[in-house]
C-alpha positions in Angstrom: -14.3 -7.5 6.8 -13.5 -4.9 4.5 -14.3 -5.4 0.6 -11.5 -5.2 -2.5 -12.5 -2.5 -4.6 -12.5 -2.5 -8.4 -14.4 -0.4 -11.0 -16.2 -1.9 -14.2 -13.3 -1.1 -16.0 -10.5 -2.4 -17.0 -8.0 -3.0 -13.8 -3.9 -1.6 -14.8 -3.1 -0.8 -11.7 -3.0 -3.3 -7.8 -3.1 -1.0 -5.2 -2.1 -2.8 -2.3 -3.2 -1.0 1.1 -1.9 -2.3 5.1 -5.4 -3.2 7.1 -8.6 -1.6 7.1 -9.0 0.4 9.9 -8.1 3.7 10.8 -5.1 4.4 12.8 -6.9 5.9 15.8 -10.2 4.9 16.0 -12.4 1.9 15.1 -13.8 2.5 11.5 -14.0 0.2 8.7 -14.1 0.7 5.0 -16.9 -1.4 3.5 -14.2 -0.8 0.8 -10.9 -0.3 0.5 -9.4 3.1 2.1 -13.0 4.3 1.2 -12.6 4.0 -2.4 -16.3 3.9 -3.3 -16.4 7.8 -1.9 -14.2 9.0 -4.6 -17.4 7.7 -7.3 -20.1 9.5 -5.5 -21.1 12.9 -4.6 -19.1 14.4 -2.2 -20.7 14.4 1.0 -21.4 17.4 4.1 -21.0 15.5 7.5 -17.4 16.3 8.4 -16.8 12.3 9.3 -17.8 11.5 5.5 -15.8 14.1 4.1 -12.8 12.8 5.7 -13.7 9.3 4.0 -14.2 10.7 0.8 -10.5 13.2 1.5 -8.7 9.8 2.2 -10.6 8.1 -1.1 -9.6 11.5 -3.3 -6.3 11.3 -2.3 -5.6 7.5 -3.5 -6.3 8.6 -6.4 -4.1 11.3 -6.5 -1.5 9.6 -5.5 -1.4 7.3 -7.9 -2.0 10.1 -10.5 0.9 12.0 -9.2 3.3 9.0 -9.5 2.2 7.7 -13.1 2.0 11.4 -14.7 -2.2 10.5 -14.9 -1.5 7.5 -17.2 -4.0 5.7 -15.6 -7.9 6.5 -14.7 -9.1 6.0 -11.4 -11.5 3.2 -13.3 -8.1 1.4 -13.6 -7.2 1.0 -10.7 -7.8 -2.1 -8.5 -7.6 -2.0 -4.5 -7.0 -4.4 -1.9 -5.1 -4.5 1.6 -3.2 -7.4 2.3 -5.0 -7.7 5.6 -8.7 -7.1 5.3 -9.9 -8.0 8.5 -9.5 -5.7 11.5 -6.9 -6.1 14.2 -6.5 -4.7 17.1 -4.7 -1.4 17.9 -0.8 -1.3 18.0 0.1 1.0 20.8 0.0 5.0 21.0 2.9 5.8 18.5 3.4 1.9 17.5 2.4 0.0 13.7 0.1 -2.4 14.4 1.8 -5.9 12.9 0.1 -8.0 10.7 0.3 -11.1 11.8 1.9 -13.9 9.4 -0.9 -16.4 8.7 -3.0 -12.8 7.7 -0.1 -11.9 5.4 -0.5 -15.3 3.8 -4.2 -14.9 3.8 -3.5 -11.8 1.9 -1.0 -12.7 -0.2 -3.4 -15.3 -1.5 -6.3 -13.4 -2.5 -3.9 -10.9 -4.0 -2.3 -13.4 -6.2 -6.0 -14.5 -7.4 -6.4 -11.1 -8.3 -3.7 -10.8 -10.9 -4.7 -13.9 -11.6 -8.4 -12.3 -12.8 -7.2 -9.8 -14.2 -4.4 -10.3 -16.5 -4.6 -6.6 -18.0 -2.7 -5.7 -14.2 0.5 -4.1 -15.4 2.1 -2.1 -12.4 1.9 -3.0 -8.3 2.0 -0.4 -5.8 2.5 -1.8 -2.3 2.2 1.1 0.4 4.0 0.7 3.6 7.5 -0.5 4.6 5.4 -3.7 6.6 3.9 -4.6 3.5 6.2 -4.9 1.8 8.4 -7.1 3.9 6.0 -9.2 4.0 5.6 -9.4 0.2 9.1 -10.3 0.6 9.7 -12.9 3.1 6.4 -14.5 1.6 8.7 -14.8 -1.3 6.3 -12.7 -3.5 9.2 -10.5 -5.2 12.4 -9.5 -3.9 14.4 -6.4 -3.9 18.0 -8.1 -4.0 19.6 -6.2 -1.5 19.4 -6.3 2.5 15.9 -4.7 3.1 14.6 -8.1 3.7 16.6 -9.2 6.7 17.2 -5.4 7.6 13.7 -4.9 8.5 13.2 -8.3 10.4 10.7 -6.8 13.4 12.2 -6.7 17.4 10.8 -9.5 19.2 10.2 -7.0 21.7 7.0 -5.8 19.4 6.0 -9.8 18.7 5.4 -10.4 22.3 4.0 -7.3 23.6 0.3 -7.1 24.0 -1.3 -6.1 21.5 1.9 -7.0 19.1 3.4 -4.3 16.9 5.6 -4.2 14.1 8.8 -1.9 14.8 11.9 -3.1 12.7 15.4 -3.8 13.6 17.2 -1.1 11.6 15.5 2.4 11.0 14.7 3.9 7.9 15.1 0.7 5.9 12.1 1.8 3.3 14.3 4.5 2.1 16.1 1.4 0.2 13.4 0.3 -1.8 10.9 2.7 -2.2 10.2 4.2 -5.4 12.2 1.9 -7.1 10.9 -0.4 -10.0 10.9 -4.2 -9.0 9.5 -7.6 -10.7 6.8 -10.2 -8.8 9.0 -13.5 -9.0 7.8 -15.9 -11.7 5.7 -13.1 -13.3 5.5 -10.2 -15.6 4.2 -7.8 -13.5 6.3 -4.6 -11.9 6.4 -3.6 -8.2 6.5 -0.2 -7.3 7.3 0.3 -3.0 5.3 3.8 -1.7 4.7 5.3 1.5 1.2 4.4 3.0 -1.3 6.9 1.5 -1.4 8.9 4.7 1.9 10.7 4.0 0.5 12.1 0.7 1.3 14.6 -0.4 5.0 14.6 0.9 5.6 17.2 3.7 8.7 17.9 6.2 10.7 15.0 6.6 8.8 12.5 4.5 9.7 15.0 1.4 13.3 15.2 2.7 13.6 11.5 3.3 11.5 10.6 0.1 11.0 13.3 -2.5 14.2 11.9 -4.9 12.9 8.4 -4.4 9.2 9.8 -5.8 11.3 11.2 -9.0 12.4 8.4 -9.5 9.0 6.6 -9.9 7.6 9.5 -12.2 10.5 9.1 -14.2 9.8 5.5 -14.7 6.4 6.6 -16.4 7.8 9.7 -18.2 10.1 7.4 -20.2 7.6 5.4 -21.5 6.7 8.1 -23.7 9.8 8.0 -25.2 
């Protein structure tokens, strides 16, 4: 099972990640997207490296979108499933299944709960964030939600995957600034970290969404 990961300092930011292994093969983080790499020297074997690229780029990422409001001590990271599951198929999203969206849902909710100094969520991924919303978390108040139910056909196939009814539903939501129901905190939809920084279609598809999350932190100096 793979570990949250937070710094000694004080926690602003709840990154929240998908599952914790890598798309293609079978490594585990001990922590979080490899978090703990991004803290320590950087290291030669060309497997580690790639740890430490994917740990360096979460932080960038979040950097990027908040103008570097925020040090990387501030930011808190979870998944919201941190056990492994088993590989979707070549080209498929492996689905998170519901009672592990609850489990996750759960322990994220105790974190904000720990940490009251949390301003700002960042959920990555179209799947987790639908099931942030249909777990009643936060909502978007428009038709993501029932837009990006998944096909049956990915619920029943063996191993299951997540592939959603309507394409390109994420373009709806992500970006945008939303609030956790019953709370104070915001919610901010990204892409998964993987498609950082934005390239080809992802910049096409995305890049105006992205302004429009940097622009959320470049009025607060105002």
């Amino acid at each position: 099972m793979t570990e949250d990961w937070k710094s000694k300092e004080e926690a602003r930011i709840l990154l929240i990640g998908h599952d914790p292994r890598l798309q293609k093969s079978d490594t585990e983080a001990k922590y979080v997207l490899f978090a703990n790499y991004f803290f320590e020297e950087i290291p030669k074997p060309i497997s580690e490296k790639q740890k430490y690229g994917l740990a360096k780029s979460t932080f960038d990422y979040i950097a990027y979108l908040t103008l570097n409001k925020f040090k990387p001590e501030n930011i808190y990271i979870t998944n919201l499933c941190n056990d492994a599951l088993v590989h979707a198929p070549k080209g498929r999203t492996v689905l998170i299944p519901k009672d592990k969206a609850e489990k996750g849902l759960n322990n994220i909710n105790k974190i904000l709960l720990k940490n009251q100094s949390i301003e700002y969520i960042f959920p990555m991924s179209l799947q987790v964030n639908y099931w942030l919303q249909k777990l009643d978390f936060y909502n978007s108040n428009d038709d993501f939600l029932k837009l990006s139910e998944p096909k049956e056909k990915g619920l029943k196939n063996n191993p299951p995957y997540f592939e959603v009814q309507t394409k390109r539903t994420f373009q709806m939501i992500c970006g945008k600034e939303f609030s956790i129901n019953n709370g104070k905190h915001k919610v901010i939809p990204i892409l998964h970290v993987k498609n950082y920084p934005l390239k080809g279609r992802f910049l096409d598809a995305y890049g105006d969404k992205y302004k429009e999350t940097i622009n959320i932190f470049k009025n607060k100096n105002k």
